[in-house]
BAFI-3210 file (N, C-alpha, C; in Angstrom, 3 decimals, decimal comma, padded with zeros to 6 digits):
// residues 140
n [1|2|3|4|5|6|7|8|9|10|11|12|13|14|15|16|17|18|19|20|21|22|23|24|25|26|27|28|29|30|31|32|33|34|35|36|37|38|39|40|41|42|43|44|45|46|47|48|49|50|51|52|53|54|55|56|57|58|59|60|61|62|63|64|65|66|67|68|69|70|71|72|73|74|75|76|77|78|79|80|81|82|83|84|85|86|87|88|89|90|91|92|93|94|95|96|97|98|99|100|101|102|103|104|105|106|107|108|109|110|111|112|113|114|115|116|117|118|119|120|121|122|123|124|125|126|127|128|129|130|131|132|133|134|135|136|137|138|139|140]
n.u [013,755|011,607|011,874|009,443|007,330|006,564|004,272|001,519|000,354|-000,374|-002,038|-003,868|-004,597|-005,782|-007,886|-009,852|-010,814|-012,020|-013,828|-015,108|-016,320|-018,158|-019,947|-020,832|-022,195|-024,226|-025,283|-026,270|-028,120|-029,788|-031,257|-032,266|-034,258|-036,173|-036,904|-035,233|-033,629|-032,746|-031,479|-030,969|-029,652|-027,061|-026,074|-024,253|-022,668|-024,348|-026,217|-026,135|-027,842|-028,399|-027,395|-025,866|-023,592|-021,267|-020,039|-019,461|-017,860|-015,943|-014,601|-013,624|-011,788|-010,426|-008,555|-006,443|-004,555|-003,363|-002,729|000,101|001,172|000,785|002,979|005,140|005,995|006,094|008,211|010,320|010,582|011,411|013,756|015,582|015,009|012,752|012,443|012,517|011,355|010,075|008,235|006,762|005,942|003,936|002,661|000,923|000,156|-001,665|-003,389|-004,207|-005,820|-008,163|-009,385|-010,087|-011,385|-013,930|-015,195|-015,085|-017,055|-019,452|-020,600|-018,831|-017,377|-015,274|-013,582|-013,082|-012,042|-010,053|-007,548|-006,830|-006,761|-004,617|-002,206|-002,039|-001,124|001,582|002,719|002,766|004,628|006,513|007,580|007,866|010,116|012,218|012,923|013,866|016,525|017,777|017,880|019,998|021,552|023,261|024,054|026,604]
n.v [-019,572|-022,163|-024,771|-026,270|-024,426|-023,925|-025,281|-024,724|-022,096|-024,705|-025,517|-024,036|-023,498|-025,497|-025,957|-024,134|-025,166|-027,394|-026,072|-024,324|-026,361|-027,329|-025,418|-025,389|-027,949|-026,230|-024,751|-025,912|-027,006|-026,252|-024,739|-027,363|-027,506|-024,935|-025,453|-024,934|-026,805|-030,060|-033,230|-035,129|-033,685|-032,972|-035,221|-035,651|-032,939|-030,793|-028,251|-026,695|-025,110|-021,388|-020,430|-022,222|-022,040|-019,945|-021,268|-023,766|-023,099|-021,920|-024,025|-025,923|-023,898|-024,384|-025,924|-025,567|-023,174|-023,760|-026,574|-025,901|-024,290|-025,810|-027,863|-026,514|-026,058|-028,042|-028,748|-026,992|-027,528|-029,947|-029,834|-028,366|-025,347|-023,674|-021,334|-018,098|-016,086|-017,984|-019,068|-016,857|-015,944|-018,085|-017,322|-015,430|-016,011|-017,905|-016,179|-014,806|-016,462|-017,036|-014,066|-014,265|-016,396|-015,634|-013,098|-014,750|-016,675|-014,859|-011,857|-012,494|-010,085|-009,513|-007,334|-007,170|-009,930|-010,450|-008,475|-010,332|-012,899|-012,628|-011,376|-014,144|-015,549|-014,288|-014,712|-017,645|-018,226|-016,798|-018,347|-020,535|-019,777|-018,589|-020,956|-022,194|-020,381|-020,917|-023,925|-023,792|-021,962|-023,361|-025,663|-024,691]
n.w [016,143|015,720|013,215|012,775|013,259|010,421|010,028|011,167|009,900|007,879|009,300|010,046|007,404|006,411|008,586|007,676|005,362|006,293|007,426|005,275|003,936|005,823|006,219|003,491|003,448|005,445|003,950|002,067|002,733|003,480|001,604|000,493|002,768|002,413|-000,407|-002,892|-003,693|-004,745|-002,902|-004,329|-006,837|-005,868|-006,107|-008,106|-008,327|-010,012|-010,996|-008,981|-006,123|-005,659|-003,067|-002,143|-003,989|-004,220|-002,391|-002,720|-004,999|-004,000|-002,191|-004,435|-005,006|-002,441|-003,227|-005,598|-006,023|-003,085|-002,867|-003,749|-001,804|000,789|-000,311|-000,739|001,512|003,086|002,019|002,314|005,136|004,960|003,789|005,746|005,379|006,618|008,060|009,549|007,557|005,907|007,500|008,136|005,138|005,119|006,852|005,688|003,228|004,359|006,094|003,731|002,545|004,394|004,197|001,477|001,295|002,830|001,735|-000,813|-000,233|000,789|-000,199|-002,661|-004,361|-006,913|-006,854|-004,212|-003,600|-005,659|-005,049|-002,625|-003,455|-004,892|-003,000|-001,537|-003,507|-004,519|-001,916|-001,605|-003,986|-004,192|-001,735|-002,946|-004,388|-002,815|-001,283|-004,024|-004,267|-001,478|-001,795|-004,081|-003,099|-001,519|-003,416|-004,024]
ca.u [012,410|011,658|011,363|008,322|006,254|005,838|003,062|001,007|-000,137|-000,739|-003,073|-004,570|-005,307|-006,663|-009,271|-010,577|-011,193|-013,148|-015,013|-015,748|-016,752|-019,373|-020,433|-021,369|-023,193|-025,297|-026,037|-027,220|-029,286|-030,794|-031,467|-033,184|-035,429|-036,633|-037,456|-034,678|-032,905|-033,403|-030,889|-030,199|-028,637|-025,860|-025,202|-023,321|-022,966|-025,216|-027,947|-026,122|-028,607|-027,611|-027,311|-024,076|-022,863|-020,305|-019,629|-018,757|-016,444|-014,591|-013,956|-012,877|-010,232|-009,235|-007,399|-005,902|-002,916|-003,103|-001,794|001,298|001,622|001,388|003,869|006,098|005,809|006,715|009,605|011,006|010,744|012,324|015,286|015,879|014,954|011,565|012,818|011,408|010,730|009,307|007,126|006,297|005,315|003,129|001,236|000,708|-000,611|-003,211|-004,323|-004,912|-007,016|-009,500|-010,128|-010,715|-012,839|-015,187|-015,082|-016,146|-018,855|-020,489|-020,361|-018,252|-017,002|-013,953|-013,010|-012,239|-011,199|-008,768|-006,225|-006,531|-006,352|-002,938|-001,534|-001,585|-000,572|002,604|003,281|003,151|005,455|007,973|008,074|009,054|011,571|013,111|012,891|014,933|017,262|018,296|018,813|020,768|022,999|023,737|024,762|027,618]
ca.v [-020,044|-023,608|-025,426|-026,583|-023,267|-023,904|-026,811|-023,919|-022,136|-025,117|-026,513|-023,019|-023,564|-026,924|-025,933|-022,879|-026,281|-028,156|-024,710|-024,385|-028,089|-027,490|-024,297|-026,095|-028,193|-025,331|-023,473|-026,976|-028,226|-024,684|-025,219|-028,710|-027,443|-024,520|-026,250|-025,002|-028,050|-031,402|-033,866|-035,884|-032,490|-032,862|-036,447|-035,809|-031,421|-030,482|-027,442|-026,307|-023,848|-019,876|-020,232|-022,508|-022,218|-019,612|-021,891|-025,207|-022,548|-021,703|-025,167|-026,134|-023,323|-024,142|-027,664|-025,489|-022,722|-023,682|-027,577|-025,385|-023,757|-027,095|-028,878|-025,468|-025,694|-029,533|-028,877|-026,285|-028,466|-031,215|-028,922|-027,590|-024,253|-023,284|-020,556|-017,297|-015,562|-019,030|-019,489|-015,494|-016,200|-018,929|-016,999|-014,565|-016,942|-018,262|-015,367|-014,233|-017,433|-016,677|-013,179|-014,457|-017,227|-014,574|-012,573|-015,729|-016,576|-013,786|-010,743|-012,593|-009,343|-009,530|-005,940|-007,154|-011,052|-010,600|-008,471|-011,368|-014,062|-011,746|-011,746|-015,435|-016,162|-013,613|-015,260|-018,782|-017,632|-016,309|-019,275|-021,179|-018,393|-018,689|-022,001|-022,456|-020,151|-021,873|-025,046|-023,249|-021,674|-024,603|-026,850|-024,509]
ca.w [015,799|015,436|011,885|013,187|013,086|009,176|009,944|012,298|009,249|006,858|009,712|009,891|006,257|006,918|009,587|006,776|004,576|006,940|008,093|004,134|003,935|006,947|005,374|002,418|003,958|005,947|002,944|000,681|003,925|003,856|000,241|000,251|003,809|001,600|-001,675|-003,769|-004,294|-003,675|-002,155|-006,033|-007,137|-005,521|-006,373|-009,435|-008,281|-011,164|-010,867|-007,176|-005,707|-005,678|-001,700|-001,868|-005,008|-004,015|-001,244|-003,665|-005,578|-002,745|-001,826|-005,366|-004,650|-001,967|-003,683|-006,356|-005,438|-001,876|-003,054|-004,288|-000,515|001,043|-001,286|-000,465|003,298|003,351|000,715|003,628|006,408|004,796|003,310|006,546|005,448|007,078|008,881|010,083|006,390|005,191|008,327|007,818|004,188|005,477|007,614|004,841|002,351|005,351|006,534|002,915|002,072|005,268|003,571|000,241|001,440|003,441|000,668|-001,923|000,584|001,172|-001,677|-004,109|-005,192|-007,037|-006,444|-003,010|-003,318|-006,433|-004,241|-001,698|-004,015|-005,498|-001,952|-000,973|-004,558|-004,260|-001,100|-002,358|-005,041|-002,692|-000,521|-003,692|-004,507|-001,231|-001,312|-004,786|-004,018|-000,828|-002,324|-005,205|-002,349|-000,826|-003,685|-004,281]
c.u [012,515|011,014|010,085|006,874|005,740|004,741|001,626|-000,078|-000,593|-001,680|-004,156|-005,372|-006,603|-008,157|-010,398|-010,935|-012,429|-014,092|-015,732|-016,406|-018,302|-020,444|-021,809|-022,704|-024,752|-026,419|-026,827|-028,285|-030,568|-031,868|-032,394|-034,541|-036,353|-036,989|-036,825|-033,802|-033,587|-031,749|-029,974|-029,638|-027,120|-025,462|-024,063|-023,056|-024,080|-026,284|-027,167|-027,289|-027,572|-026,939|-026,036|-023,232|-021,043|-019,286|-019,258|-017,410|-015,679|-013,896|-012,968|-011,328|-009,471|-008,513|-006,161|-004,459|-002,605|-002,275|-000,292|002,564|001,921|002,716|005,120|006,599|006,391|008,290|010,612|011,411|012,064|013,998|015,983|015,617|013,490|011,999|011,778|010,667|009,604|007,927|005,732|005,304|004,183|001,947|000,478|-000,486|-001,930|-003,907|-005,121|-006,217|-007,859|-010,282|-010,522|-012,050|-013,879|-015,521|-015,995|-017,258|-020,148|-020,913|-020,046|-017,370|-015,860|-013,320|-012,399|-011,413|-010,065|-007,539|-006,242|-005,956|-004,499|-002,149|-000,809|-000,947|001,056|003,347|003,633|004,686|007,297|008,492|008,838|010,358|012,552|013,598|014,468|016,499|018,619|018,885|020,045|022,230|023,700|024,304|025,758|028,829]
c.v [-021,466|-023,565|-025,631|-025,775|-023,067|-024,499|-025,593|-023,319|-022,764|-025,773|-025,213|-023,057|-024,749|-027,022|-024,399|-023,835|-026,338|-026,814|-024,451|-025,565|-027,847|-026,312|-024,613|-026,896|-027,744|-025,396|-024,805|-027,495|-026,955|-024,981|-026,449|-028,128|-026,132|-024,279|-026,023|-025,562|-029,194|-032,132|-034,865|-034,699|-032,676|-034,566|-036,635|-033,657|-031,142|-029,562|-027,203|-024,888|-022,698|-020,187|-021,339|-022,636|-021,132|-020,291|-023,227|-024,218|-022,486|-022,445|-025,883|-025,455|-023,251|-025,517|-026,999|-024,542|-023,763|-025,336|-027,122|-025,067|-024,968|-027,935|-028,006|-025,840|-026,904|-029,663|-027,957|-027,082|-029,360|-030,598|-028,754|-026,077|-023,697|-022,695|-019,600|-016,159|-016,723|-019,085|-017,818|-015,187|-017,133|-018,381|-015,768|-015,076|-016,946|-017,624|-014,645|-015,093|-017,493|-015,211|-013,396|-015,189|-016,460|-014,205|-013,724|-016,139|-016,484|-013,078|-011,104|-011,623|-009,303|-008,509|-006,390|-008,878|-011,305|-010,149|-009,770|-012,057|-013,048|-011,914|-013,377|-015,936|-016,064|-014,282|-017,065|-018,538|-017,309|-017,324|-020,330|-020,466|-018,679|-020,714|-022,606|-021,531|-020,408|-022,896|-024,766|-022,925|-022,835|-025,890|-026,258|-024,394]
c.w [015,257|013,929|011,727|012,855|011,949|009,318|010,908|011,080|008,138|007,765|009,654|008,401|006,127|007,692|008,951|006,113|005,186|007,515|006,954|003,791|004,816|006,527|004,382|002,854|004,959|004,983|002,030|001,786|003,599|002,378|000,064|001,841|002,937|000,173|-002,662|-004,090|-003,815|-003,896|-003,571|-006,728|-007,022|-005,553|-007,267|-009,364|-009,642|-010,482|-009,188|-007,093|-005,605|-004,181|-001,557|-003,227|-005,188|-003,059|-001,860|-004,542|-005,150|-001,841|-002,655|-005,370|-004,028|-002,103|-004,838|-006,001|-003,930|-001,907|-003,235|-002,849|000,120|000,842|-000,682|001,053|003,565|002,468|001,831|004,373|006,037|004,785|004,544|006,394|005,623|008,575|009,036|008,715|006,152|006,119|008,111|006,755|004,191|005,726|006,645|003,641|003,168|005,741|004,940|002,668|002,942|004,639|002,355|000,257|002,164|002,252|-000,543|-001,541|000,263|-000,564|-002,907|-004,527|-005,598|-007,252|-005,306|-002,703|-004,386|-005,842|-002,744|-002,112|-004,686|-003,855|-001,423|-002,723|-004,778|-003,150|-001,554|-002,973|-004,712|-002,220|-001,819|-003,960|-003,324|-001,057|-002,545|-004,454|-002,608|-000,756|-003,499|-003,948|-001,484|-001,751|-004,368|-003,308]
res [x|x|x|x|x|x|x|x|x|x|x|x|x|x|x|x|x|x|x|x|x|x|x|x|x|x|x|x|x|x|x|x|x|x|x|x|x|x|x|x|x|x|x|x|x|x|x|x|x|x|x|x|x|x|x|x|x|x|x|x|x|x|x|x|x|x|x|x|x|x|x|x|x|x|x|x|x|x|x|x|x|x|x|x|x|x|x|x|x|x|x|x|x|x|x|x|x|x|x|x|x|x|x|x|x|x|x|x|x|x|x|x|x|x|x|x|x|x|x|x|x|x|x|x|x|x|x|x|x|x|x|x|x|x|x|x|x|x|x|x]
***
């Protein structure tokens, strides 16, 4: 398996961004055409309407672990060690952060997006794990 296949799921993450990004923008257009916002709201976020306000959260989150995964995934590559666990753990992380972000969306409910958000976090976690211990075995 090519090194390569780490970059597969961090673009996968990437195109859940910009799908949350466009989102956002649905749900605030929706918002200013039926009179519960207006357009200076969101100059400074302040007062977001109900109708994207789960949808600005879930953008905010996705800059915070998922910078960690990133940083992980490029720290592989470089190493040489973005093999077939690391790429594995990748896709683990990414596919969790599409069910969380449905999940923050929609329902919100954190009955069902805390074991998500616990999955891609665990995986993260790992990939550093794997990660240090690699370079550890290698500078003996």
């Amino acid at each position: 398996m090519s090194q390569t296949g780490i970059f597969w799921p961090m673009m996968a993450h990437v195109l859940l961004v910009y799908a949350v990004y466009i989102l956002m923008r649905l749900r605030r257009g929706r918002a200013i055409e039926n009179g519960s916002a207006r357009i200076s709201q969101f100059r400074e976020n302040r007062d977001e309407p109900a109708e994207s306000l789960f949808v600005r959260n879930n953008l905010a989150n996705q800059f915070e672990l998922p910078v960690l995964f990133h940083a992980a995934c490029l720290a592989l590559f470089v190493t040489g060690n973005a093999g077939a666990l690391a790429i594995g753990l990748a896709w683990i992380f990414a596919i969790s952060r599409y069910g969380h972000a449905y999940v923050h969306v929609t329902s919100n409910r954190i009955r069902y997006r805390q074991p998500l958000f616990v999955i891609g976090f665990v995986a993260a976690g790992l990939m550093w794990l794997l990660l240090a211990l690699r370079l550890a075995g290698a500078s003996t």
